[in-house]
DRENTORKOL-3810 file (N, C-alpha, C; in nm, 4 decimals):
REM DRENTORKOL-3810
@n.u->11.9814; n.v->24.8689; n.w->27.3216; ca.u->11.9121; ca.v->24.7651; ca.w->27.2488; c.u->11.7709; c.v->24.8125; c.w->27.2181
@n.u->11.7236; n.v->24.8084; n.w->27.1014; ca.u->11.6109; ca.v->24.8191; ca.w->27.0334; c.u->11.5018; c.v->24.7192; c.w->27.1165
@n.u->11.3726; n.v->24.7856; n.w->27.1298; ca.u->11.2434; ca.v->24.7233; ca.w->27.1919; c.u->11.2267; c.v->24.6187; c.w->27.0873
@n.u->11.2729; n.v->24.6075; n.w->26.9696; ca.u->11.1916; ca.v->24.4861; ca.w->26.8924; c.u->11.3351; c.v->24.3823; c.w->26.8886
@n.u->11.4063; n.v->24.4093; n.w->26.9118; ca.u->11.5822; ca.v->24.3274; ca.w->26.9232; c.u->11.5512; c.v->24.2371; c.w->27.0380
@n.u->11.4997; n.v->24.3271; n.w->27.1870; ca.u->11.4288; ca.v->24.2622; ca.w->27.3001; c.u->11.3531; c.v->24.1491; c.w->27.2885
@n.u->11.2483; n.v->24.1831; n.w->27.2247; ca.u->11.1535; ca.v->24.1154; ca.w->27.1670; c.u->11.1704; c.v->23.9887; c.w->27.1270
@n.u->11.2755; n.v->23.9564; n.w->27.0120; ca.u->11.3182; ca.v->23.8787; ca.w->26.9345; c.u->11.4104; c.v->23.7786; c.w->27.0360
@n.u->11.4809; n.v->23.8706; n.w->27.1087; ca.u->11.5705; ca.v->23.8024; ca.w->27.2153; c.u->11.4716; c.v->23.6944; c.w->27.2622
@n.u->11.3673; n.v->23.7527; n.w->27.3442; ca.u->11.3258; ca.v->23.7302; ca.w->27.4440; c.u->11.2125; c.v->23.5697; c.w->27.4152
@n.u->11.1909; n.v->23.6244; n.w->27.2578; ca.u->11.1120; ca.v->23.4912; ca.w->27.2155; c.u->11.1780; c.v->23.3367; c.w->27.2070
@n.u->11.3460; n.v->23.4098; n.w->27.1077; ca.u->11.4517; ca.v->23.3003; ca.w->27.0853; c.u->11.4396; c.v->23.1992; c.w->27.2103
@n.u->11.4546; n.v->23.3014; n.w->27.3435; ca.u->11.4730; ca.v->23.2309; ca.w->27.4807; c.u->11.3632; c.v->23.1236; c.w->27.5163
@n.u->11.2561; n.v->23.2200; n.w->27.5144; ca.u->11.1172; ca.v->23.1098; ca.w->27.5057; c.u->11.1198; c.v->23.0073; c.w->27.4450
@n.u->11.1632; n.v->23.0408; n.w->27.3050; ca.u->11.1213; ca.v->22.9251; ca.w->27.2720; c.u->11.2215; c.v->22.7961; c.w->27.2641
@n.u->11.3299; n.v->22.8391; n.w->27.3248; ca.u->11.3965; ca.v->22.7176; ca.w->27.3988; c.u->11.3520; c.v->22.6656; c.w->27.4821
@n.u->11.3139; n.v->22.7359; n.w->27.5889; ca.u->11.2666; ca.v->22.7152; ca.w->27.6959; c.u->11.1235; c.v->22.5811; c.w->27.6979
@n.u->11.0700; n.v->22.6421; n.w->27.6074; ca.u->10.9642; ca.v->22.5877; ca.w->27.5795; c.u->10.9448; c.v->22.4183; c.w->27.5553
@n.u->11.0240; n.v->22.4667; n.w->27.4339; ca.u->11.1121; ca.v->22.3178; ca.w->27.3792; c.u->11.1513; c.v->22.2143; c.w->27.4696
@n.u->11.2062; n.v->22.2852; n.w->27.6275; ca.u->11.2726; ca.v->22.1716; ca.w->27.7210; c.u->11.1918; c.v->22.1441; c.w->27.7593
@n.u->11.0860; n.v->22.2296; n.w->27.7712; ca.u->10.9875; ca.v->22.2045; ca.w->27.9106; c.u->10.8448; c.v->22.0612; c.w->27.8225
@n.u->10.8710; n.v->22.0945; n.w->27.6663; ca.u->10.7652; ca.v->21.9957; ca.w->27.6489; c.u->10.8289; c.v->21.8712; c.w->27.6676
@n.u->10.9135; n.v->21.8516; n.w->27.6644; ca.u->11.0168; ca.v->21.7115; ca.w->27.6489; c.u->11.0053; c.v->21.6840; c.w->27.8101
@n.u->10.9823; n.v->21.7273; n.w->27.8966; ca.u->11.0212; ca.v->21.7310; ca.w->28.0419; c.u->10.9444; c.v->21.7936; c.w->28.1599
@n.u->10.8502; n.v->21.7030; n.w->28.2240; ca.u->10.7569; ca.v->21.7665; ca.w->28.2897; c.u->10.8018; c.v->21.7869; c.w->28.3975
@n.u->10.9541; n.v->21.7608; n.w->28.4654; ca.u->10.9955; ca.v->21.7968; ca.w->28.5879; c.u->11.0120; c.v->21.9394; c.w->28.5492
@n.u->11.0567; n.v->21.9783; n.w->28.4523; ca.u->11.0739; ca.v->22.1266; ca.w->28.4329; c.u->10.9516; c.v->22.2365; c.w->28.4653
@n.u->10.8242; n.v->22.1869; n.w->28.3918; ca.u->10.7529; ca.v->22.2695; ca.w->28.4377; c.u->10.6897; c.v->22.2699; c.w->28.5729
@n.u->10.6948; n.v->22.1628; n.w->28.6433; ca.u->10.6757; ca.v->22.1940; ca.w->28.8050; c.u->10.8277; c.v->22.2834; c.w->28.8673
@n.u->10.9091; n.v->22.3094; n.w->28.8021; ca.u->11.0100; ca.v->22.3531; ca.w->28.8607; c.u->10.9766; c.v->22.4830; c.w->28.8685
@n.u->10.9182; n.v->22.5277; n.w->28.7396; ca.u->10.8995; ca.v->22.7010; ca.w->28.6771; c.u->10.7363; c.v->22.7242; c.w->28.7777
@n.u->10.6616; n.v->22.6119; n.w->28.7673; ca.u->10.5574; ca.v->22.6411; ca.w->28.8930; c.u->10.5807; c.v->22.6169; c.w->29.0062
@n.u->10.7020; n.v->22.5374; n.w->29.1096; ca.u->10.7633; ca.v->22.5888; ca.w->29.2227; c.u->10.8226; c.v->22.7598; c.w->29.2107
@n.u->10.8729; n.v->22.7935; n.w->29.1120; ca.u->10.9303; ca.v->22.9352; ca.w->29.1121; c.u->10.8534; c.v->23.0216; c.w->29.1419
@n.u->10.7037; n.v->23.0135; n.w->29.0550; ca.u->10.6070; ca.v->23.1029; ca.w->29.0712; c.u->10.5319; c.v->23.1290; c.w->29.2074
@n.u->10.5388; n.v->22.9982; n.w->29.2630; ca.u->10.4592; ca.v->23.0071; ca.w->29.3985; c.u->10.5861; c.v->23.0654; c.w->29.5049
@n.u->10.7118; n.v->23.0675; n.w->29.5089; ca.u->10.8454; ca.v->23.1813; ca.w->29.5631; c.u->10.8240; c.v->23.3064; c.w->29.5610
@n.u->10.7999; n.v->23.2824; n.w->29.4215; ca.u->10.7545; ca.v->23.4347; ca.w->29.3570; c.u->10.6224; c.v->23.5340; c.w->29.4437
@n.u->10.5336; n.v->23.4556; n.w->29.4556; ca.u->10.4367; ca.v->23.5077; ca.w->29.5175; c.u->10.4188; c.v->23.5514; c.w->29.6568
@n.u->10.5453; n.v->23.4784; n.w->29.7021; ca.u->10.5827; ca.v->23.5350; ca.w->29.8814; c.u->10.6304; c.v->23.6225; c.w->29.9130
@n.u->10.6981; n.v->23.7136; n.w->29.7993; ca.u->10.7560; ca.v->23.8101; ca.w->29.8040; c.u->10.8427; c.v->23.8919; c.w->29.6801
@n.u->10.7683; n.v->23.9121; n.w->29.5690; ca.u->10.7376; ca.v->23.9300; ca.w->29.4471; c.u->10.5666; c.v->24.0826; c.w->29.4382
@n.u->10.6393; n.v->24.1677; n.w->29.3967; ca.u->10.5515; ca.v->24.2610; ca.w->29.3917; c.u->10.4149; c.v->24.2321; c.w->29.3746
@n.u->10.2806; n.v->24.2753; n.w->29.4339; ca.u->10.1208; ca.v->24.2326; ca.w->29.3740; c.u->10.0798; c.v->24.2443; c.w->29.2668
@n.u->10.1696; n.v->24.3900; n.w->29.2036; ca.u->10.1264; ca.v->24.4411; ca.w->29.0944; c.u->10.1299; c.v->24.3419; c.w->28.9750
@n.u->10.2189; n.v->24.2236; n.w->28.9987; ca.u->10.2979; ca.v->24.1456; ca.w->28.8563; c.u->10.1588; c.v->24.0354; c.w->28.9482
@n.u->10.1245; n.v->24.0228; n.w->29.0167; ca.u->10.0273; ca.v->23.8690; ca.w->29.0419; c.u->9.9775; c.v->23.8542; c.w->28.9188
@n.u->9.8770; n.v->23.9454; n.w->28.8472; ca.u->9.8027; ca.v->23.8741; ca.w->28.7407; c.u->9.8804; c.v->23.8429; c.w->28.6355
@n.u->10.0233; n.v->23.8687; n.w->28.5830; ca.u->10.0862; ca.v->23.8095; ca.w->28.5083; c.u->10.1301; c.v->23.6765; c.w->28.5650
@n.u->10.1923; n.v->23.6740; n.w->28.6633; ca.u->10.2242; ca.v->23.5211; ca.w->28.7627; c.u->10.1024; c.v->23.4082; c.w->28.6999
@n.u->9.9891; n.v->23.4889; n.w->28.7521; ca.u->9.8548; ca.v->23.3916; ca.w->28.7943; c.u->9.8456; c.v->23.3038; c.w->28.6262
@n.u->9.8912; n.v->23.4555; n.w->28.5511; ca.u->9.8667; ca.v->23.3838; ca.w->28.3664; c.u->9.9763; c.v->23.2983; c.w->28.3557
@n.u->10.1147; n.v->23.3107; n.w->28.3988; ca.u->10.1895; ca.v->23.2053; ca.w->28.3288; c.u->10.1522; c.v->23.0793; c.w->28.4279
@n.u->10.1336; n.v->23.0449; n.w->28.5798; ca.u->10.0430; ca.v->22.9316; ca.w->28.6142; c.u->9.9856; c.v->22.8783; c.w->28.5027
@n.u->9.8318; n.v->22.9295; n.w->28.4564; ca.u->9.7516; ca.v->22.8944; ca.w->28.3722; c.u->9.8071; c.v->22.8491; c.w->28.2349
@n.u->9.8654; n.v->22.9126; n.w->28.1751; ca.u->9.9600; ca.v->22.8911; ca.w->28.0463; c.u->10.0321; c.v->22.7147; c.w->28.0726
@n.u->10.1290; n.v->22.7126; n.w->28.2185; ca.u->10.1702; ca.v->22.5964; ca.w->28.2280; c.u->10.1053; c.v->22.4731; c.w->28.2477
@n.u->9.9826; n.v->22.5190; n.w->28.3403; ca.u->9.8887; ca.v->22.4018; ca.w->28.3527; c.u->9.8436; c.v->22.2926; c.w->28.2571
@n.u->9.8024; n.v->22.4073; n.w->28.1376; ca.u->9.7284; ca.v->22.4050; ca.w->28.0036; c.u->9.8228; c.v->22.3820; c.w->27.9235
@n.u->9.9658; n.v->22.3960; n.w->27.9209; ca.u->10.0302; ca.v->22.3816; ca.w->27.8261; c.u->10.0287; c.v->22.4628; c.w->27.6920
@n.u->9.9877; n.v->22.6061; n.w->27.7386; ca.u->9.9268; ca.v->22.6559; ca.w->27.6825; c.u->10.0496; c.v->22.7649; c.w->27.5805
@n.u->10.1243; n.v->22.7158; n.w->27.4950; ca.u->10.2554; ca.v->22.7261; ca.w->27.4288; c.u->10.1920; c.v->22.8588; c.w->27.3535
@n.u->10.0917; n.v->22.8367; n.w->27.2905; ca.u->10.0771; ca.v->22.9755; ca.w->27.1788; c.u->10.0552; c.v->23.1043; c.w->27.2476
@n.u->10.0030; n.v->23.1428; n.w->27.3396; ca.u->9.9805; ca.v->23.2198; ca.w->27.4394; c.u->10.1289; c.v->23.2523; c.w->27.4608
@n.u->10.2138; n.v->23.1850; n.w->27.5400; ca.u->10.3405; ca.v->23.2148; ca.w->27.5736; c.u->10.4298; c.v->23.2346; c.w->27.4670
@n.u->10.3864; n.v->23.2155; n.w->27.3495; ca.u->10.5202; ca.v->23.1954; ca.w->27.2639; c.u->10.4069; c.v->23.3156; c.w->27.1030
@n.u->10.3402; n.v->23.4147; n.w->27.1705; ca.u->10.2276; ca.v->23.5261; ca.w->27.1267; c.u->10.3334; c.v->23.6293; c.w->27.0721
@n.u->10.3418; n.v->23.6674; n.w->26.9735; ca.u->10.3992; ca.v->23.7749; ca.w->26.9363; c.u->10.2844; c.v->23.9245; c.w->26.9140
@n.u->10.2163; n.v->23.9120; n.w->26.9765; ca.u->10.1383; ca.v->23.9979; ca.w->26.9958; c.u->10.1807; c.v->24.0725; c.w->27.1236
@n.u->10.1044; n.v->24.2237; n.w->27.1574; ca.u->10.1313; ca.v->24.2649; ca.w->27.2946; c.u->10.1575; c.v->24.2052; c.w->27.3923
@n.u->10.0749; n.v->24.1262; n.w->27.4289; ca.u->10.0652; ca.v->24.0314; ca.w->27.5383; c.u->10.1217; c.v->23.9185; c.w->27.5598
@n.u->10.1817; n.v->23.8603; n.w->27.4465; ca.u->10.2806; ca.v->23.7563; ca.w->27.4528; c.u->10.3989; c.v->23.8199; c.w->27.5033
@n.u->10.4125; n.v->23.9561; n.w->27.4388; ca.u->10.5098; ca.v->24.0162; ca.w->27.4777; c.u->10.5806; c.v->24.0553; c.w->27.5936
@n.u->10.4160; n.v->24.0950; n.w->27.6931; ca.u->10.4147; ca.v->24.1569; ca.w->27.7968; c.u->10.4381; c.v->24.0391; c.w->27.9267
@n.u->10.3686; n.v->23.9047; n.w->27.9000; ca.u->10.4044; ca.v->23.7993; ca.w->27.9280; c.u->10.5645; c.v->23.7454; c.w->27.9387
@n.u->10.6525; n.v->23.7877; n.w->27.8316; ca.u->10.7914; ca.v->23.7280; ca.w->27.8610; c.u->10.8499; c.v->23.8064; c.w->27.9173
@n.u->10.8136; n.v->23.9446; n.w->27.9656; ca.u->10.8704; ca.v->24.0231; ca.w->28.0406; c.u->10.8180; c.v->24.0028; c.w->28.1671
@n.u->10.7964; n.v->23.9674; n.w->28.2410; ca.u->10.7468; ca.v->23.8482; ca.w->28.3851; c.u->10.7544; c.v->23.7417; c.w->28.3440
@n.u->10.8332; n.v->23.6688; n.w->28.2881; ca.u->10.8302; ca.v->23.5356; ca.w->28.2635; c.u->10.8901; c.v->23.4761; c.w->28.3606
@n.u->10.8368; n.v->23.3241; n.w->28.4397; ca.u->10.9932; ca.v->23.2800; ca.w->28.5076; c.u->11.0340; c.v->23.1666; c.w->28.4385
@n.u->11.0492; n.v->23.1257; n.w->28.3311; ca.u->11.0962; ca.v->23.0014; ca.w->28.2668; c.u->11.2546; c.v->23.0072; c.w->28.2091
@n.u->11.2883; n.v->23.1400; n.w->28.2300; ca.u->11.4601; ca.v->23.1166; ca.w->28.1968; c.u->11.5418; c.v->23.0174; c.w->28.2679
@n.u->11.4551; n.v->22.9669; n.w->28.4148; ca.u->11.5741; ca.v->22.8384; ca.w->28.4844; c.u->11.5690; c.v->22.7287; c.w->28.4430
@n.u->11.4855; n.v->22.6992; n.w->28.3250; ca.u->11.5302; ca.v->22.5647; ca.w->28.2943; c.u->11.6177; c.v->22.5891; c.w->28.1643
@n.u->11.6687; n.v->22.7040; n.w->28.0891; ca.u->11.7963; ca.v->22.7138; ca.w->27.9764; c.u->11.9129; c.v->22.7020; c.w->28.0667
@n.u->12.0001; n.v->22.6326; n.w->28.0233; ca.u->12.1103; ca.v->22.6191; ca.w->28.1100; c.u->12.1953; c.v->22.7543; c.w->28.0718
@n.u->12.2735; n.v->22.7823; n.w->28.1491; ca.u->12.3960; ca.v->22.9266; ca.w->28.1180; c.u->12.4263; c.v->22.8697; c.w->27.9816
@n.u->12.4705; n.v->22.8133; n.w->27.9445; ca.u->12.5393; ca.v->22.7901; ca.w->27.7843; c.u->12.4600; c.v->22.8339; c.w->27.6805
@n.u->12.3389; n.v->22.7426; n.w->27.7199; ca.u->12.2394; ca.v->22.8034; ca.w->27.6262; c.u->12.1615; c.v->22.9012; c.w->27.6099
@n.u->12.1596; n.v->22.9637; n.w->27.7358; ca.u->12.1362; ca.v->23.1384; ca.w->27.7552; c.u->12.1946; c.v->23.2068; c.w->27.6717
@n.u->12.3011; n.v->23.1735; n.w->27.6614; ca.u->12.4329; ca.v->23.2695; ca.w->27.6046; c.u->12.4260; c.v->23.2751; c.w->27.5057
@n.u->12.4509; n.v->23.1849; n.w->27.4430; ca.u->12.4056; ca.v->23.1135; ca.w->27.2941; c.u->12.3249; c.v->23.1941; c.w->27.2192
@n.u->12.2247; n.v->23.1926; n.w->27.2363; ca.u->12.1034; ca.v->23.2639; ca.w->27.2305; c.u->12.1464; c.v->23.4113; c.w->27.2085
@n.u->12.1634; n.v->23.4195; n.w->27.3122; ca.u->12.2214; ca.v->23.5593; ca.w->27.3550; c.u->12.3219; c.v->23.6461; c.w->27.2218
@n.u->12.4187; n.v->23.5606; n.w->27.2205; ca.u->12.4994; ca.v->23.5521; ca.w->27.1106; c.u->12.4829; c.v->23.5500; c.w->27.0124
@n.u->12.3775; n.v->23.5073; n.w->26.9693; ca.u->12.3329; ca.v->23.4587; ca.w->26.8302; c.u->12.2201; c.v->23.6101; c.w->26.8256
@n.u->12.1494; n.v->23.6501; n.w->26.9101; ca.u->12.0498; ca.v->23.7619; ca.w->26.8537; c.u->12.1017; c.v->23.8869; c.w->26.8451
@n.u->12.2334; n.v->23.8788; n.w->26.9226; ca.u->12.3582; ca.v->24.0441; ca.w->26.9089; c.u->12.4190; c.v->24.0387; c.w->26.7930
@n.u->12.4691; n.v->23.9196; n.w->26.7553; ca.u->12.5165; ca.v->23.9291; ca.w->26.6495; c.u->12.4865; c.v->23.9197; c.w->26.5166
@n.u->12.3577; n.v->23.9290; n.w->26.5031; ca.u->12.2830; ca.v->23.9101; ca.w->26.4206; c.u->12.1942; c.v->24.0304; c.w->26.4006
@n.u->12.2188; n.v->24.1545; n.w->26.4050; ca.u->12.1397; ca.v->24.2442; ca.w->26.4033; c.u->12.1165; c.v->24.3194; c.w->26.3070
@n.u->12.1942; n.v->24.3003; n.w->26.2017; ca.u->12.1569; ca.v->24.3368; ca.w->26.0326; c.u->12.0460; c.v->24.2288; c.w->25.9618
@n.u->12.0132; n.v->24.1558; n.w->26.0500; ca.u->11.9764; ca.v->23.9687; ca.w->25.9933; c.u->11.8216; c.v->24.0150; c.w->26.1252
@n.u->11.8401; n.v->24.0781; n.w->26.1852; ca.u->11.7392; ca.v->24.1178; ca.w->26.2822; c.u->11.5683; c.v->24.0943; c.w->26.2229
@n.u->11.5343; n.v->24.1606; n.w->26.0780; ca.u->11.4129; ca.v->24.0980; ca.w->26.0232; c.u->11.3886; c.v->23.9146; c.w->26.0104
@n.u->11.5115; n.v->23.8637; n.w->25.9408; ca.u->11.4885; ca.v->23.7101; ca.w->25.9239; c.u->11.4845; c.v->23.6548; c.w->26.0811
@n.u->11.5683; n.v->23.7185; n.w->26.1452; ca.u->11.5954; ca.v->23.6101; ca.w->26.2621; c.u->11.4132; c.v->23.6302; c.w->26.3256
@n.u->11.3829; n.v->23.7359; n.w->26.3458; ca.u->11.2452; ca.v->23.7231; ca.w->26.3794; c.u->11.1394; c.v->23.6313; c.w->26.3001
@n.u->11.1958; n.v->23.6439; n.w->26.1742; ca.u->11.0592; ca.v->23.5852; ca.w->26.0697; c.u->11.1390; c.v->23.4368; c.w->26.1181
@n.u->11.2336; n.v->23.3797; n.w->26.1385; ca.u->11.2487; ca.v->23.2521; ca.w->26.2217; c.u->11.2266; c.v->23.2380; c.w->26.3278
@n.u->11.2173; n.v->23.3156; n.w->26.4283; ca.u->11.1887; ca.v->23.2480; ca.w->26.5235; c.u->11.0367; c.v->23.2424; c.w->26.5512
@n.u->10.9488; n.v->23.3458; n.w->26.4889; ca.u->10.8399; ca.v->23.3762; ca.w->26.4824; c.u->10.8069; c.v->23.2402; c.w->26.4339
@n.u->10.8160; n.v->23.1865; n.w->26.3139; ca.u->10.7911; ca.v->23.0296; ca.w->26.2444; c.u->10.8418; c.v->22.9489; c.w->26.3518
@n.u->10.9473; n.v->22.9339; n.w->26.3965; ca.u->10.9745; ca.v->22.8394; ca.w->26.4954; c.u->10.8569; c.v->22.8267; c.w->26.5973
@n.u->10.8135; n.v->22.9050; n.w->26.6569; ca.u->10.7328; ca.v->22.9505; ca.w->26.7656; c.u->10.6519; c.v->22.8948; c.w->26.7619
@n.u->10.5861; n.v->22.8991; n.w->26.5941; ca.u->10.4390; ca.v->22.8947; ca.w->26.5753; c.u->10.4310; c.v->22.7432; c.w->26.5659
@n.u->10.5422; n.v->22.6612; n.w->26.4931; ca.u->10.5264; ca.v->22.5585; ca.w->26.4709; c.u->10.5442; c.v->22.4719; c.w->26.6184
@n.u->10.6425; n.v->22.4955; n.w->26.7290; ca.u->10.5869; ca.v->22.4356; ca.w->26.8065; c.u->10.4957; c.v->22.4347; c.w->26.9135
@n.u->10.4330; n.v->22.5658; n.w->26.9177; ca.u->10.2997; ca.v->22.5915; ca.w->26.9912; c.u->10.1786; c.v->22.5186; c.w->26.9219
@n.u->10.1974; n.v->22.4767; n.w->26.7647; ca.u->10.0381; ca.v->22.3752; ca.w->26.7232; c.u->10.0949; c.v->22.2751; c.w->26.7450
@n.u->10.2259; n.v->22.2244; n.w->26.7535; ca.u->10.2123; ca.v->22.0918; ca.w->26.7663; c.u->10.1927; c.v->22.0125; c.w->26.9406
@n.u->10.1779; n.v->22.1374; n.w->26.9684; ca.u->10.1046; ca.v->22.1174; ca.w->27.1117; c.u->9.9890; c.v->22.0578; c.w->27.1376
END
């Protein structure tokens, strides 16, 4: 799999993720119970990514997390918010960005718009 296929994956996911978690604030204490697990025994090296998605959730801070820049990037790769997509909709997802890999430019230029639109309406 291509680093920018990843990429695209990895946003699709977010920004489901995202989606549940604004609708649902038990979710994001769930993904900040994870993080504080995380920190008991979870490498040091990843803390300052941990410490950022904390901050991100606190703040609600959607554009940051949902950044198609380096660092948004680097961010969903330590992410812990995949436990609130259920398996179906993991898959889904999943499914939809493999099979779509001639479509690989649009599906980005959608989800990229998706992203953006619900990180301002934050």
């Amino acid at each position: 799999m291509h680093h920018q296929e990843q990429d695209t994956r990895s946003l699709a996911l977010h920004t489901a993720a995202i989606e549940l978690m604004r609708g649902d604030e038990t979710l994001i204490k769930q993904v900040l119970d994870r993080l504080a697990r995380w920190d008991t025994h979870v490498s040091v090296c990843s803390k300052p990514l941990r410490d950022e998605w904390v901050r991100i959730l606190r703040e609600r801070d959607w554009v940051t997390a949902l950044g198609t820049d380096e660092r948004g990037n680097q961010l969903r790769q330590a992410s812990p918010v995949s436990c609130v997509l259920s398996t179906e909709r993991r898959l889904e997802i999943i499914r939809a960005t493999a099979t779509n890999r001639d479509q690989l430019h649009l599906l980005t230029s959608e989800n990229i718009a998706k992203a953006s639109a619900i990180a301002m309406s934050a």
